[in-house]
C-alpha positions in Angstrom: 64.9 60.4 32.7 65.7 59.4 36.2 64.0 58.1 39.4 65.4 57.4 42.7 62.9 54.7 44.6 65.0 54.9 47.2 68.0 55.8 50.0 68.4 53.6 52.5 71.3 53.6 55.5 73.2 49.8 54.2 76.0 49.4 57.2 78.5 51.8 59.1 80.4 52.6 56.0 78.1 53.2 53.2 74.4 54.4 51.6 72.2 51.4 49.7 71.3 53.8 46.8 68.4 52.3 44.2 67.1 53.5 41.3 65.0 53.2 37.6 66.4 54.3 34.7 64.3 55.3 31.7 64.5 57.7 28.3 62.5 60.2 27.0 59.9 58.1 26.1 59.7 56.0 29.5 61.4 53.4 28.3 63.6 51.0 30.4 67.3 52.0 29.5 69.7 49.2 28.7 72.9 48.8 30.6 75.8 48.5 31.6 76.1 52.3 32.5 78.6 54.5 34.2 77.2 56.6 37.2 78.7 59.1 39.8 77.2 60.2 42.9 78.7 63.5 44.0 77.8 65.6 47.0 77.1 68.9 47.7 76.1 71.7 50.6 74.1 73.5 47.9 71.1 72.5 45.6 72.5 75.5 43.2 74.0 73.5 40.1 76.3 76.6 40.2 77.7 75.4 42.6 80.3 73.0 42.2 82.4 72.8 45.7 82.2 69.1 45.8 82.4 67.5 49.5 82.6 64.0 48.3 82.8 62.3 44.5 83.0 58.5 43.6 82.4 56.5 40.3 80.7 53.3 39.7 81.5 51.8 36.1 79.8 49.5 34.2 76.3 49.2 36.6 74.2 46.5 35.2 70.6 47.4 34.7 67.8 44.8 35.0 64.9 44.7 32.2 62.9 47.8 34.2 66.2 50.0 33.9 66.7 48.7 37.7 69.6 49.0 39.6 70.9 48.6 43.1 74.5 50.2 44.4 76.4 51.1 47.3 77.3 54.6 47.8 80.3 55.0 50.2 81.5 51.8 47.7 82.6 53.5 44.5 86.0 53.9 42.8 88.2 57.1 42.0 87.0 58.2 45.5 87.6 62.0 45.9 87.2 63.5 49.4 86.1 60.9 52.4 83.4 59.4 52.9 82.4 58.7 56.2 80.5 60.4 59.4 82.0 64.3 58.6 80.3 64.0 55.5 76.8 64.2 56.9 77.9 66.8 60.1 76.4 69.7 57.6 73.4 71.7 57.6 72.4 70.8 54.6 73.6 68.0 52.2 72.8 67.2 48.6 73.3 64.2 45.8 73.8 65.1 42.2 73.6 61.6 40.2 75.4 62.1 36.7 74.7 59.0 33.9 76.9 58.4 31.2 78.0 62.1 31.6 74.1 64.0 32.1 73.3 65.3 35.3 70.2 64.1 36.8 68.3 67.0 38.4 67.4 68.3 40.3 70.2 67.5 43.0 68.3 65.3 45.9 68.2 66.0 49.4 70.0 63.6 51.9 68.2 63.4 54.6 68.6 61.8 58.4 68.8 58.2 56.4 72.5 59.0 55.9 72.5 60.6 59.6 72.5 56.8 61.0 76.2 56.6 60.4 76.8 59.6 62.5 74.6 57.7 65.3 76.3 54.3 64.7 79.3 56.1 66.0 78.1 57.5 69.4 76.0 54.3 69.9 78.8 54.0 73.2 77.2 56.5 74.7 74.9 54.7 76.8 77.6 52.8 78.5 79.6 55.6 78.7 76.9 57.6 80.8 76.6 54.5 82.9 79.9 54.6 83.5 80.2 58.5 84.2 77.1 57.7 86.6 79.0 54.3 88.7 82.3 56.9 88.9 80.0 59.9 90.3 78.0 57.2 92.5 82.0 56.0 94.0 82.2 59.2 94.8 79.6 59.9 96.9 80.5 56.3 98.5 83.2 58.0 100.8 80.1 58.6 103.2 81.9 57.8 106.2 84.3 59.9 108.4 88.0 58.5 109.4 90.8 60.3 110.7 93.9 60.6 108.1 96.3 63.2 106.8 97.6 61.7 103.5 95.6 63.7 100.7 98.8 63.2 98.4 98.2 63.8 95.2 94.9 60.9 94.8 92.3 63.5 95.1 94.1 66.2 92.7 94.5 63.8 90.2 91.2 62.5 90.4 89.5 66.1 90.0 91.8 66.3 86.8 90.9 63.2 85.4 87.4 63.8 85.6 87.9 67.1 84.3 89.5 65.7 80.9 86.7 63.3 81.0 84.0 66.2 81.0 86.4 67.7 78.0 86.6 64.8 76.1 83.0 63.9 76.1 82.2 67.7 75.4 83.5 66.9 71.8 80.9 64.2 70.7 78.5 66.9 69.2 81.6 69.0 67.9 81.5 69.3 64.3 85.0 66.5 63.3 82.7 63.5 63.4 85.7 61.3 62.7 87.1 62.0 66.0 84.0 60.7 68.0 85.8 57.1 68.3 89.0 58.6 69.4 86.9 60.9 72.2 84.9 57.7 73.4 88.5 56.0 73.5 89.8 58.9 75.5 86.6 59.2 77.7 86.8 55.4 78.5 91.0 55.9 79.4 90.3 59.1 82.0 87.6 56.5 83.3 90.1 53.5 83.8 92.0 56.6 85.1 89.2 57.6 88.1 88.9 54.1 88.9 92.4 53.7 89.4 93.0 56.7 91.0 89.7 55.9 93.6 91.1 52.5 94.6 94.7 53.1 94.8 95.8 51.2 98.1 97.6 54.1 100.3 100.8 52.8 101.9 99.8 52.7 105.5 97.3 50.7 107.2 94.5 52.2 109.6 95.7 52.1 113.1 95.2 48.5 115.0 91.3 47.8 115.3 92.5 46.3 118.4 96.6 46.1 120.1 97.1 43.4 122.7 99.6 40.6 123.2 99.8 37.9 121.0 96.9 37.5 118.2 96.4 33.7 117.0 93.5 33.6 115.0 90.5 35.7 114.9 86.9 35.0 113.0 84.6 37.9 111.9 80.7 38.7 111.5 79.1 41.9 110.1 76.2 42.8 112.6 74.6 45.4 110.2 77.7 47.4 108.9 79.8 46.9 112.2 82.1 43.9 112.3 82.0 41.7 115.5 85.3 39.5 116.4 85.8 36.1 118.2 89.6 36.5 118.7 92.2 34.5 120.0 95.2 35.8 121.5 97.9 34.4 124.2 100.1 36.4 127.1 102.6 34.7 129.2 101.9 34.7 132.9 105.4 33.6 134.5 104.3 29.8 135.1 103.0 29.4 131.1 101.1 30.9 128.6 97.2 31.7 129.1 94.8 31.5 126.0 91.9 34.0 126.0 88.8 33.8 123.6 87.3 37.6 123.4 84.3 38.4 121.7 85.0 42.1 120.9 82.2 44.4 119.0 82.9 47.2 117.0 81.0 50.7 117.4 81.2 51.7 113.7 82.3 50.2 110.1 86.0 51.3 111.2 85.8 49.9 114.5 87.3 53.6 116.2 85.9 52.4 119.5 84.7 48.8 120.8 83.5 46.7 123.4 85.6 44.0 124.5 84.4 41.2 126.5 86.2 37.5 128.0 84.6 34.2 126.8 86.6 31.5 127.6 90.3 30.7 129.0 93.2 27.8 128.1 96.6 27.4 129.2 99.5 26.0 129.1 102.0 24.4 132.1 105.2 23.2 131.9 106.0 19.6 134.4 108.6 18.3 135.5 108.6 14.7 136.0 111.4 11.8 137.1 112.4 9.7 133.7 114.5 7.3 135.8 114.6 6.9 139.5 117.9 5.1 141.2 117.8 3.4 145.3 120.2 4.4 147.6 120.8 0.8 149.7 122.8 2.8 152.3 119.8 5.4 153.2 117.2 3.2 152.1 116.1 5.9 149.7 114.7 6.5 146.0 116.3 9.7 144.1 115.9 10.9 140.6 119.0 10.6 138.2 117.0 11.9 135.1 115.0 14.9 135.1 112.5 15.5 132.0 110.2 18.3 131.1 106.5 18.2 129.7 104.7 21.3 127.9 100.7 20.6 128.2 98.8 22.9 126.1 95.1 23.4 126.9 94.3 26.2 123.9 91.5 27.4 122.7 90.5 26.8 119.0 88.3 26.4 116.1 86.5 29.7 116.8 83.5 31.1 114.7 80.9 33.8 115.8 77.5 34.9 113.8 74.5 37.4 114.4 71.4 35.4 115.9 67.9 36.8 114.8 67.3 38.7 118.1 70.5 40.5 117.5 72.5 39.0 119.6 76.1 37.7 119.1 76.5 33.8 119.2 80.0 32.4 120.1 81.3 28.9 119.0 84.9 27.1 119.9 86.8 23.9 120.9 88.1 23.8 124.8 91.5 21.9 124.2 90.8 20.7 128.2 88.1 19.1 128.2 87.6 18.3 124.3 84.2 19.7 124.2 83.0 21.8 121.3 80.8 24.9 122.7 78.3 27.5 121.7 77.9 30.7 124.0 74.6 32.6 123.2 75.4 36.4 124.5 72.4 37.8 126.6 72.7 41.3 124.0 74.8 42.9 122.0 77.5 43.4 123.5 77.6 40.3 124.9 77.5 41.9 128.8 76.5 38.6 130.1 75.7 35.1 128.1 74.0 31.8 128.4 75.9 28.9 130.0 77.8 27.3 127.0 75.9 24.1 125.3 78.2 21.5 124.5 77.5 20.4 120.9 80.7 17.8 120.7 81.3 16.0 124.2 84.9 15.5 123.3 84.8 11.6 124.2 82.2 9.8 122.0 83.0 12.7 119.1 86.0 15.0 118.8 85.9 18.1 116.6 88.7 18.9 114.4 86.9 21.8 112.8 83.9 23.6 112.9 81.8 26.3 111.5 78.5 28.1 112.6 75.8 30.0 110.9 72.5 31.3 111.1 70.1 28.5 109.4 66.7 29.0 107.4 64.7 29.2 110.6 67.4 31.9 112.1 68.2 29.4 115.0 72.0 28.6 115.0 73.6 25.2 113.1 76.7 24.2 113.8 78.8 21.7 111.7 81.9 19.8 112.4 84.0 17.0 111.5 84.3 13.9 114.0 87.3 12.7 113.8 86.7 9.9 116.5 84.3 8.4 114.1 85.3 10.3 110.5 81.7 11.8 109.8 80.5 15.1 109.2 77.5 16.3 111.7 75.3 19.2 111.5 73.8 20.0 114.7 70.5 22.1 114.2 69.6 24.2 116.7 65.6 24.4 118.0 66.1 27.4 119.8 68.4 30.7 119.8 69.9 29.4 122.8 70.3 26.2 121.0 69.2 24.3 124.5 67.8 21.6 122.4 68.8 20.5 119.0 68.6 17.9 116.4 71.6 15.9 114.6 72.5 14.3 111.2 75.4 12.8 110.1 77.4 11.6 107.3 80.1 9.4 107.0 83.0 10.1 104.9 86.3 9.2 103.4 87.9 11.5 104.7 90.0 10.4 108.3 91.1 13.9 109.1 89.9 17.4 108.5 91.5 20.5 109.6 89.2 23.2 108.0 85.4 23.3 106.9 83.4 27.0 105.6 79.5 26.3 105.7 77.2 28.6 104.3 73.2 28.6 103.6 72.3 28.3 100.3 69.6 30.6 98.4 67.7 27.7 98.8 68.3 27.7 102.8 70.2 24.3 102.5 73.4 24.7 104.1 76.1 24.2 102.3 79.5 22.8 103.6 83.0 23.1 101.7 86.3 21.1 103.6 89.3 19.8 103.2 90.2 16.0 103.1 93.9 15.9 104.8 94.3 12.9 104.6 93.6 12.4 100.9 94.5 16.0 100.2 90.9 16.2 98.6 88.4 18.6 98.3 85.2 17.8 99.5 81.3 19.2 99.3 78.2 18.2 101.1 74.5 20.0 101.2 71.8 18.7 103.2 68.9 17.7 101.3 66.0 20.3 103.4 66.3 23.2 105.6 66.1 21.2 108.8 69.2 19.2 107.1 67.3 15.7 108.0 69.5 14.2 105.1 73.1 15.2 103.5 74.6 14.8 100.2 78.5 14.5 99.7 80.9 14.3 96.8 84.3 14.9 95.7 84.8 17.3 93.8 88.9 17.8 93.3 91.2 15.1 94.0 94.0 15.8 91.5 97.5 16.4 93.5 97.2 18.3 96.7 93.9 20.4 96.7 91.2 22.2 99.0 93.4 23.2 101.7 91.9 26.5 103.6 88.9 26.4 101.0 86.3 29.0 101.9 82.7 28.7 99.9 80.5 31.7 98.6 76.8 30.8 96.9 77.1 32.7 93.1 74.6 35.3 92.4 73.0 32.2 90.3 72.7 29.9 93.1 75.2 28.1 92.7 78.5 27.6 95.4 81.9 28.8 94.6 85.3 27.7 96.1 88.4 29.3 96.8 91.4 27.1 98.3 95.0 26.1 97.7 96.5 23.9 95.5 99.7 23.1 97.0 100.9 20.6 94.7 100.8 24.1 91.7 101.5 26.6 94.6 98.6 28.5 93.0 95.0 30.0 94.5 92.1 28.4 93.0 88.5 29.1 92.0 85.6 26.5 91.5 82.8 27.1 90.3 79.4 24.9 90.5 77.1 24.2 87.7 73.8 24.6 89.7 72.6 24.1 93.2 73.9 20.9 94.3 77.2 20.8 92.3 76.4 17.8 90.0 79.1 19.2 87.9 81.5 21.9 87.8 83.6 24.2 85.7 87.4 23.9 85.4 89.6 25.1 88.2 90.4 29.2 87.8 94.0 29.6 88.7 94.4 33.1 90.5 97.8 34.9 89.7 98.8 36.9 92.6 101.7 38.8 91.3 103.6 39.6 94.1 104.2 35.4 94.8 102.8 32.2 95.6 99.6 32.0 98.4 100.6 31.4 101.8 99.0 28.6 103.8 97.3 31.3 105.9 93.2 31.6 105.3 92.0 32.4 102.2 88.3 34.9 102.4 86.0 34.7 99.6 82.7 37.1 99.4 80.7 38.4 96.3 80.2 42.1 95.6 77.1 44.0 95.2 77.6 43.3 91.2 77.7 39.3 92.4 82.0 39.1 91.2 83.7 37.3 93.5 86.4 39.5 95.6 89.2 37.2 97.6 91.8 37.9 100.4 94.7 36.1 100.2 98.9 36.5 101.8 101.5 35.4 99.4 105.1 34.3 100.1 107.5 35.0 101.2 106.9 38.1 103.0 103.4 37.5 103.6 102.0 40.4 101.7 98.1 41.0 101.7 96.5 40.5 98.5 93.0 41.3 97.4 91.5 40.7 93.7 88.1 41.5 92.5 87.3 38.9 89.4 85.7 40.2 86.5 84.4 36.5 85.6 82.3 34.7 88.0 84.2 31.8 87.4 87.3 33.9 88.5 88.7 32.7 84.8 91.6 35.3 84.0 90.3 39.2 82.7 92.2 42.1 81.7 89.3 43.6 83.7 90.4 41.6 87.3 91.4 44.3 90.0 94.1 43.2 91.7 95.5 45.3 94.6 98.5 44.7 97.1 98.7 46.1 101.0 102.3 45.7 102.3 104.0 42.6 104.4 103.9 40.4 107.3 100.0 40.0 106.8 98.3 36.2 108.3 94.5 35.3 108.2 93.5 37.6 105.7 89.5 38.2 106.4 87.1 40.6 103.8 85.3 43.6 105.9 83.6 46.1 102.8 83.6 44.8 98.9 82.5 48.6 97.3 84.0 50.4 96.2 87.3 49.0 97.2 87.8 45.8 98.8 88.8 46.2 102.5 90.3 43.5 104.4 91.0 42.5 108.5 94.1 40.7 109.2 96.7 39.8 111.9 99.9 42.4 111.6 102.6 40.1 112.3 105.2 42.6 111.7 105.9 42.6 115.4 105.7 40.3 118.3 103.1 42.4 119.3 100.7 40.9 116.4 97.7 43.1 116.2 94.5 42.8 114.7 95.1 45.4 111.3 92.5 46.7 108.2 93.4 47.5 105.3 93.9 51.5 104.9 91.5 52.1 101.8 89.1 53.8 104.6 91.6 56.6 104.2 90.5 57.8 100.6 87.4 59.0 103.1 89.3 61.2 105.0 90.9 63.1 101.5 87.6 63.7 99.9 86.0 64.6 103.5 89.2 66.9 104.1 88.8 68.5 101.0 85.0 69.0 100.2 85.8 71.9 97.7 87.9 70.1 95.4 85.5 66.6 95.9 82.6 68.9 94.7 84.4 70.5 91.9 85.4 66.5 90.5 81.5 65.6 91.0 80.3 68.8 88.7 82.9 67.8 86.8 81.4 64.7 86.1 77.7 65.4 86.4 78.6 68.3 83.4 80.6 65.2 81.6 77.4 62.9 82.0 75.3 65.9 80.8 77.7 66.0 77.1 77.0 62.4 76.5 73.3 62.3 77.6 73.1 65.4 74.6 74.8 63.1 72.2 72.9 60.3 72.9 70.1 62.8 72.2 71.0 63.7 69.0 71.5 60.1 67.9 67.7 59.3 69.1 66.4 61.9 67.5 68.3 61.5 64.1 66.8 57.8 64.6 63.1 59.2 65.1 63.8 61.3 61.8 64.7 57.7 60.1 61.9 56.7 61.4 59.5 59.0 59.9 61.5 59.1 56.6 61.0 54.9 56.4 57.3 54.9 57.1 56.7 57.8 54.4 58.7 55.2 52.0 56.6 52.6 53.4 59.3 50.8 55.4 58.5 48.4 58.1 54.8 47.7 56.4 54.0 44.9 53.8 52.2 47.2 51.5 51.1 45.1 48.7 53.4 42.0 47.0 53.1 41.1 43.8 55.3 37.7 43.1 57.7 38.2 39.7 57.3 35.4 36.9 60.6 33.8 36.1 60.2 35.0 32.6 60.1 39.0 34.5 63.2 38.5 36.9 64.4 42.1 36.5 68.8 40.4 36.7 70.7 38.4 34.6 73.0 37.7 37.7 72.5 36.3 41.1 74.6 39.0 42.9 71.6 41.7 42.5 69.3 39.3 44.5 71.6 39.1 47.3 71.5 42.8 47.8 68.0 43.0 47.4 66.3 43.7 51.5 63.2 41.5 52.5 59.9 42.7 51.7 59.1 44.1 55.7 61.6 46.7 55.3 61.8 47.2 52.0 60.7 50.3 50.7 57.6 51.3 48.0 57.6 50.3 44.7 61.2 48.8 44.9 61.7 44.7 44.1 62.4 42.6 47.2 63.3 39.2 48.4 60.7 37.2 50.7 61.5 35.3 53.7 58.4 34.5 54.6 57.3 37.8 56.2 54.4 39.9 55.4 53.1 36.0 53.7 55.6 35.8 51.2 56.4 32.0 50.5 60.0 31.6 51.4 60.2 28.4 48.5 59.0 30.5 45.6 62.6 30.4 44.4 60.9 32.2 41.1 64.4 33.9 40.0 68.0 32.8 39.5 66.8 29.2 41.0 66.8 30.3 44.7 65.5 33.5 45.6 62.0 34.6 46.1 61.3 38.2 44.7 58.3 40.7 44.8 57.6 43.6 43.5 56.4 46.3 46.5 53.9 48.8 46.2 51.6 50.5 48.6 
């Protein structure tokens, strides 16, 4: 006589199969025994089309005629055992003992059917992921006039076509092919994404084309950039410096308002080196003739979006020394305020500045003094910033040629710069809002570090630091521990591929997933690089993105981060430098060109989202079935525990208790091992010395 107590799903290869055996009389039988567990599609004993046979020899018995084995496990296997197995109708076990079939043949039901879910347990992420590629496409919102549809948006309809076809098999009947169809599913993914981002070769047409771009800085007023840019023409007598503030009608800047600042120039002099006296005429004349260049630029420019909307303008007047902030009168900047001088240029010189908008959404300016080597944040009372208030720090530092200042979540500001004259990298963060007190430390000072570093608050809070570390030739990433950076994580070095980073600026930003994106030129060649980081630590990830936009790029600035990184950058290709962005605007103009084939790829993926949402489905609901099957067998409840004397322990070995499951989730009238759930005393240690065992019934 035979009697199952229970079938139970024991990993993603095999079927925890235990069982009493007793004789005619009721009797516990004594082992060792020799079992096989064959299946079937038909209860009919006639029929005898085996799907799947194994042995198990010699199976120790305990004193009730107990044992405990592994189906999936067994030796002399014939036929596989795996996922397949279970994609039938109807499947059935026929237990033979020393020879005599037990009947009748038993059922399987959806215990087994976990294995078959264990394998499309990707599914969820793979619908997200069929969701973020139909989302990137309907990103390409905007319109932008192109003509290159190439072969991108082909390839991309095919892809996600072999994605819909791939997914399509996950509730075909070859179960062992599911992995293979998630692993070809994720590939025509990898495919889309790489298809989507793929840099064109050409660049959008110049944002802007005029004589002689120096430097430019950048603010997003909504989704339309606004420029501070410097640029230089030659009049005849010397070259003329112009700051414009120039304000972009859309995100692609096809038509803008351009407006004059501020002016510099240059002059050249002659002068007399040495003078000689004629005695005969009584008169002086010059026997050496020298010349002097004297340049009166315009630098350190920076512009930001005050809380009334409207545009506000710093920069350093070479002339007079001063440092200056223009509030414009709207948003075009038609007219502004008279310019407030924040650094007089005699008691304090500026050698690099930043502003931004602080907590109270009044302007704060910061820059270093290199009269008296502090750093000094001036916060503004006002949007004007008639009247202000000013802290300062002292520092180690003698000179400074670059500072990025940002507000923290905290609405701290938060200033990253570069120590020249120790070639350090330094941080400071003012201890309130109103910045009444700042904090400083060094935080790299190993070789030659920090040089163009820009600074970016984490999606945790915490700053992050890109910057140059000349004495490796190698981009870096730096990432804080908390708030106020009382420690930090090792230096990320960035590969570029296509060379070592140039000494032009470096642009850090975070994405809407909070991974840091950076803009970076390499050398030689100067060729426009921009990498999305998988870490947030920018640590190295076969999942980094890592994209290259042609030559002769300088002062790399980021514009969009999604779904493609887009950069602005001087074109130095020419003498006639222009202000460039990076051509990824043009995928737009294929899918807009092309709506038809664009709609097509999006069915095509909504129908491919639809194949793995069913697969999921069938999963849950063979997991519901498991469900239902585990509370009839009293799985999941305590039922009632009866602890074993030692004298009772149903095995002579300790293997047995090992396999046994703890008494929550064991099932009826089956011996199990107590952890302390459902009150069982996890030091009963009542059999083989250290286990605790129960008997369960309900």
């Amino acid at each position: 006589m035979f009697f199952a107590t229970s079938l139970a799903n024991a990993g993603p290869a095999a079927i925890s199969y235990q069982g009493t055996l007793v004789d005619s009389s009721g009797d516990p039988l004594v082992g060792p025994v020799d079992i096989n567990f064959t299946f079937y599609a038909s209860s009919d004993p006639a029929d005898e089309a085996a799907l799947y046979s194994e042995d198990h020899i010699d199976v120790a018995l305990d004193p009730f005629g107990g044992f405990t084995l592994a189906v999936g496990t067994g030796s002399s296997p014939v036929g596989t055992f795996g996922p397949a197995l279970f994609q039938v109708d109807e499947l059935f076990l026929e237990v033979v003992v020393e020879g005599e079939a037990l009947e009748p043949r038993q059922p399987v039901l959806s215990v087994a059917w976990a294995l078959v879910a264990s394998e499309v347990e990707g599914a969820p992420d793979l619908i997200n992921d069929v969701a973020a590629a139909t989302n990137q496409l309907n990103s390409f919102d905007a319109a932008f006039p192109g003509d290159q549809l190439g072969d991108a948006l082909s390839a991309l309809d095919d892809a996600v076509g072999s994605l819909q076809t791939s997914l399509s098999a996950l509730t075909g009947d070859s179960s062992d092919s599911v992995i293979q169809q998630l692993a070809a599913a994720t590939a025509r993914l990898d495919s889309i994404e790489a298809i989507v981002g793929d840099p064109l070769e050409s660049v959008s047409p110049p944002i802007a084309t005029s004589e002689g771009f120096l430097d430019f800085a950048m603010s997003l007023d909504g989704a339309n950039p606004l420029f501070a840019v410097i640029r230089t023409f030659d009049t005849g007598w010397g070259e003329a410096y112009e700051l414009e503030f120039v304000a972009c009608d859309d995100l692609l800047c096809s038509s803008s308002t351009t407006r004059s600042i501020a002016s510099g120039y240059s002059e050249t002099e002659e002068y007399c080196e040495l003078w000689e006296y004629d005695p005969d005429t009584g008169e002086e004349f010059c026997t050496l003739w020298m010349t002097a260049e004297n340049f009166y630029s315009i630098s350190q420019q920076d512009v930001v979006v005050g809380s009334d909307g409207n545009p506000v303008l710093t920069y350093l007047d070479e002339y007079s020394g001063d440092l200056n902030l223009v509030r414009c009168a709207d948003s075009t900047c038609s007219t502004t305020d008279a310019p407030v001088v924040i650094s007089d240029g005699t008691t304090t010189n500026s050698s690099a500045s930043g502003v931004l908008l602080g907590a109270s959404g009044n302007p704060l300016v910061a820059f270093f003094d290199s009269v008296n080597d502090r750093l000094e944040m001036v916060v503004c009372s006002n949007a004007s910033c008639s009247t202000s208030s000013t802290t300062t720090v002292t520092l180690a530092a003698t000179s400074v040629h670059h500072l990025s200042v940002v507000l923290g979540d905290d609405g701290r500001p938060v200033v990253a710069l570069h120590d020249s004259s120790d070639r350090d990298l330094e941080f400071a963060r003012c201890g309130d809002a109103a910045c009444s007190t700042i904090q400083t430390t060094t935080l790299a000072s190993a070789g030659w570090v920090g040089s163009q570093v820009e600074v970016a608050i984490g999606a945790d809070g915490a700053p992050l630091f890109a910057f140059l570390n000349q004495t490796d030739s190698v981009l870096q990433v730096l990432q804080c521990q908390d708030e106020g950076c009382s420690a930090t994580g090792s230096a990320q070095s960035v590969d570029l591929a296509s060379g070592a980073p140039s000494s032009s600026a470096v642009s850090l930003s975070l994405n809407a997933s909070g991974r840091p994106v950076l803009a970076a030129t390499t050398t030689p060649g100067g060729t426009l690089v921009t990498l999305t980081c998988w870490e947030a630590d920018c640590a190295p990830s076969s999942h980094d993105v890592l994209r290259t936009w042609g030559a002769d790029a300088r002062a790399p600035k980021l514009l969009a981060l999604d779904p493609v990184p887009s950069a602005i950058y001087v074109d130095a290709a020419s003498s006639a430098e222009s202000l460039q962005r990076t051509g990824v605007e043009e995928v737009t103009s294929l899918v807009l060109a092309n709506q038809a084939t664009a709609e097509s790829a999006q069915n095509a993926a909504n129908g491919a989202q639809s194949a793995a949402t069913g697969a999921q489905a069938d999963a849950t609901s063979a997991l519901l079935e498991i469900d239902g099957i585990e509370s009839t067998l009293g799985v999941g409840t305590c039922g009632s525990l009866y602890d074993i004397q030692p004298s009772a322990c149903p095995f002579s070995t300790a293997d047995p208790y090992a396999a046994l499951p703890n008494c929550e989730v064991a099932p009826n009238n089956s011996f199990c091992e107590g952890d302390g759930e459902c009150s069982t005393n996890g030091l009963l240690n009542n059999c083989s010395g250290i286990y605790d065992v129960y008997y369960k019934v309900p």
